[in-house]
Structure formats: structure tokens, C-alpha cells
C-alpha positions in Angstrom: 127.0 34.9 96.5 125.3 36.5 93.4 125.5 35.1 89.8 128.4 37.4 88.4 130.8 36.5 91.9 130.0 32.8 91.0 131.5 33.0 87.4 134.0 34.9 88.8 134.9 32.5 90.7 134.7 29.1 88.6 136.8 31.4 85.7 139.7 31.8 88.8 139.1 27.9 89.4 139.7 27.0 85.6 142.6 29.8 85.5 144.1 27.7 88.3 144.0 24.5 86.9 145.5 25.8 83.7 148.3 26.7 85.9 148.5 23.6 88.0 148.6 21.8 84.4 152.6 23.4 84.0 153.9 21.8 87.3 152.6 18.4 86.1 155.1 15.6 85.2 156.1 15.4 81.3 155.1 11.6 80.5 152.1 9.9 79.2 150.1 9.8 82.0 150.8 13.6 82.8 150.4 14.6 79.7 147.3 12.7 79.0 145.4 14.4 82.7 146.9 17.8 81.8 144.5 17.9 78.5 141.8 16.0 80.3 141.8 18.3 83.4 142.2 21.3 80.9 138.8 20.3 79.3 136.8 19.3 82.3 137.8 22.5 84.7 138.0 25.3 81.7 134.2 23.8 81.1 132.7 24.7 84.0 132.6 28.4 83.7 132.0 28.1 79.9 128.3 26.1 80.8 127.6 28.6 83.5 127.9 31.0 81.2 125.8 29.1 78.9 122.9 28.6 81.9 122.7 32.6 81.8 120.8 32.6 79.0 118.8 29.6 80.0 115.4 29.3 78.2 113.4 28.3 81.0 114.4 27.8 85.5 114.0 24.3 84.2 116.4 24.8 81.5 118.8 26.6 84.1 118.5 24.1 86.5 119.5 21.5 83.7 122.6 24.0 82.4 123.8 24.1 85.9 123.8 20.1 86.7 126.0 20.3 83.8 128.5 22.4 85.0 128.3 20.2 88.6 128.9 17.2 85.9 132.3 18.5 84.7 133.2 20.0 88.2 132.9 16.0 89.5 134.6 15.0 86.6 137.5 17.2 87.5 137.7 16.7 90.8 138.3 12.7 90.1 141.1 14.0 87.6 142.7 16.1 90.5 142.3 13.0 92.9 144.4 10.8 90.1 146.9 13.0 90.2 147.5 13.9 93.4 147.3 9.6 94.1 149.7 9.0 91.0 152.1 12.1 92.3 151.9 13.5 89.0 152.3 17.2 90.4 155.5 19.0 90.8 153.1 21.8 93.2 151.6 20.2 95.5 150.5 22.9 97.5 148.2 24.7 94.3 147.1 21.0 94.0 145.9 21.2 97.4 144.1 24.6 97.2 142.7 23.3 93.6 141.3 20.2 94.7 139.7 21.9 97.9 138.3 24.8 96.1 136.8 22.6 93.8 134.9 20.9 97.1 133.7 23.9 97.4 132.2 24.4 94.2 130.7 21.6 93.9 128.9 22.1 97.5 127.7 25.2 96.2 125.9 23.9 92.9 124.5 21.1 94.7 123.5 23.5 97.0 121.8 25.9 94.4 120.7 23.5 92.2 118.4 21.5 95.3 117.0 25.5 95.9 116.0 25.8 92.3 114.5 22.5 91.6 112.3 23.0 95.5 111.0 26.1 93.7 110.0 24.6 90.7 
């Protein structure tokens, strides 16, 4: 997978939490993970886009254990909500939450590579 299918990628991943966001229940504790989630996931391909223009491969490697950072972050979110039933879709929590498995395989992944060449 090359840099610009990546982004592609963790942009479709933050699109479908934003959508996942509108079947969530409307009380504190849904409202309160919806802009919590919203932060994390719409972060991830914000930073990656950041680590293109890293200064150094150090610099890149550091940008992209970011973006891993908010990818754990919202996977925990996604697991709270799925626990707490706080989801009205629980199939496009179910892709979300596995796709995000997936992600963060790959930047673990990539970021072991980089730092094994440094």
C-alpha cells in the first residue's frame, strides 16, 4: 500500500466515524463519545498528512506514532460504545471498529520497518 492509498484510506475511516457519530444515542454519554470519537478518528488522517512533510525519517517515524496514538485512542472510544450500546448501527460499528484493527496493524507495522532502517 503506497503513501497516497494510506491517506486515502484513514480520510474513509474518519468519514465513517463521522457517520457512525449520527446513529449514536442522544444523552450525555452519547453525546459526550460522539465529540470525543469525532476528535480522535478525524485526527488521524490530519497527522498523517502532517508526517508528509516530516523534517527528518526520524521526524516521520515520530508524526506517524502519533497518528497510531489517536487511532488507539479511538479504538477504546469505539469499544465504550459498542459495550455501553450507545449505537443505533451496529453493523457500521462493527466494520468501524474492525477497520480500525486494521489500521492500527498497519502503522505498527510500518512504523517497526522505519525505525529497523534507521
Amino acid at each position: 500500500m503506497n503513501r497516497k492509498e494510506l491517506e486515502n484510506r484513514l480520510i474513509d475511516f474518519a468519514v465513517d466515524v463521522i457517520s457512525l457519530t449520527n446513529y449514536h444515542k442522544k444523552n450525555y454519554a452519547g453525546n459526550h463519545l460522539s465529540m470525543q470519537i469525532i476528535r480522535s478518528a478525524t485526527s488521524v488522517p490530519l497527522n498523517y498528512g502532517e508526517a508528509q512533510s516530516a523534517e527528518s525519517k526520524k521526524d516521520f517515524v515520530h508524526k506517524l506514532q502519533i497518528v497510531l496514538k489517536e487511532l488507539r485512542e479511538t479504538i477504546v472510544n469505539l469499544k465504550i460504545i459498542k459495550g455501553a450500546q450507545l449505537s443505533n448501527n451496529i453493523e457500521l460499528l462493527e466494520k468501524t471498529i474492525y477497520e480500525n484493527n486494521e489500521l492500527i496493524a498497519i502503522l505498527v507495522k510500518t512504523i517497526q520497518t522505519l525505525k529497523s532502517k534507521i
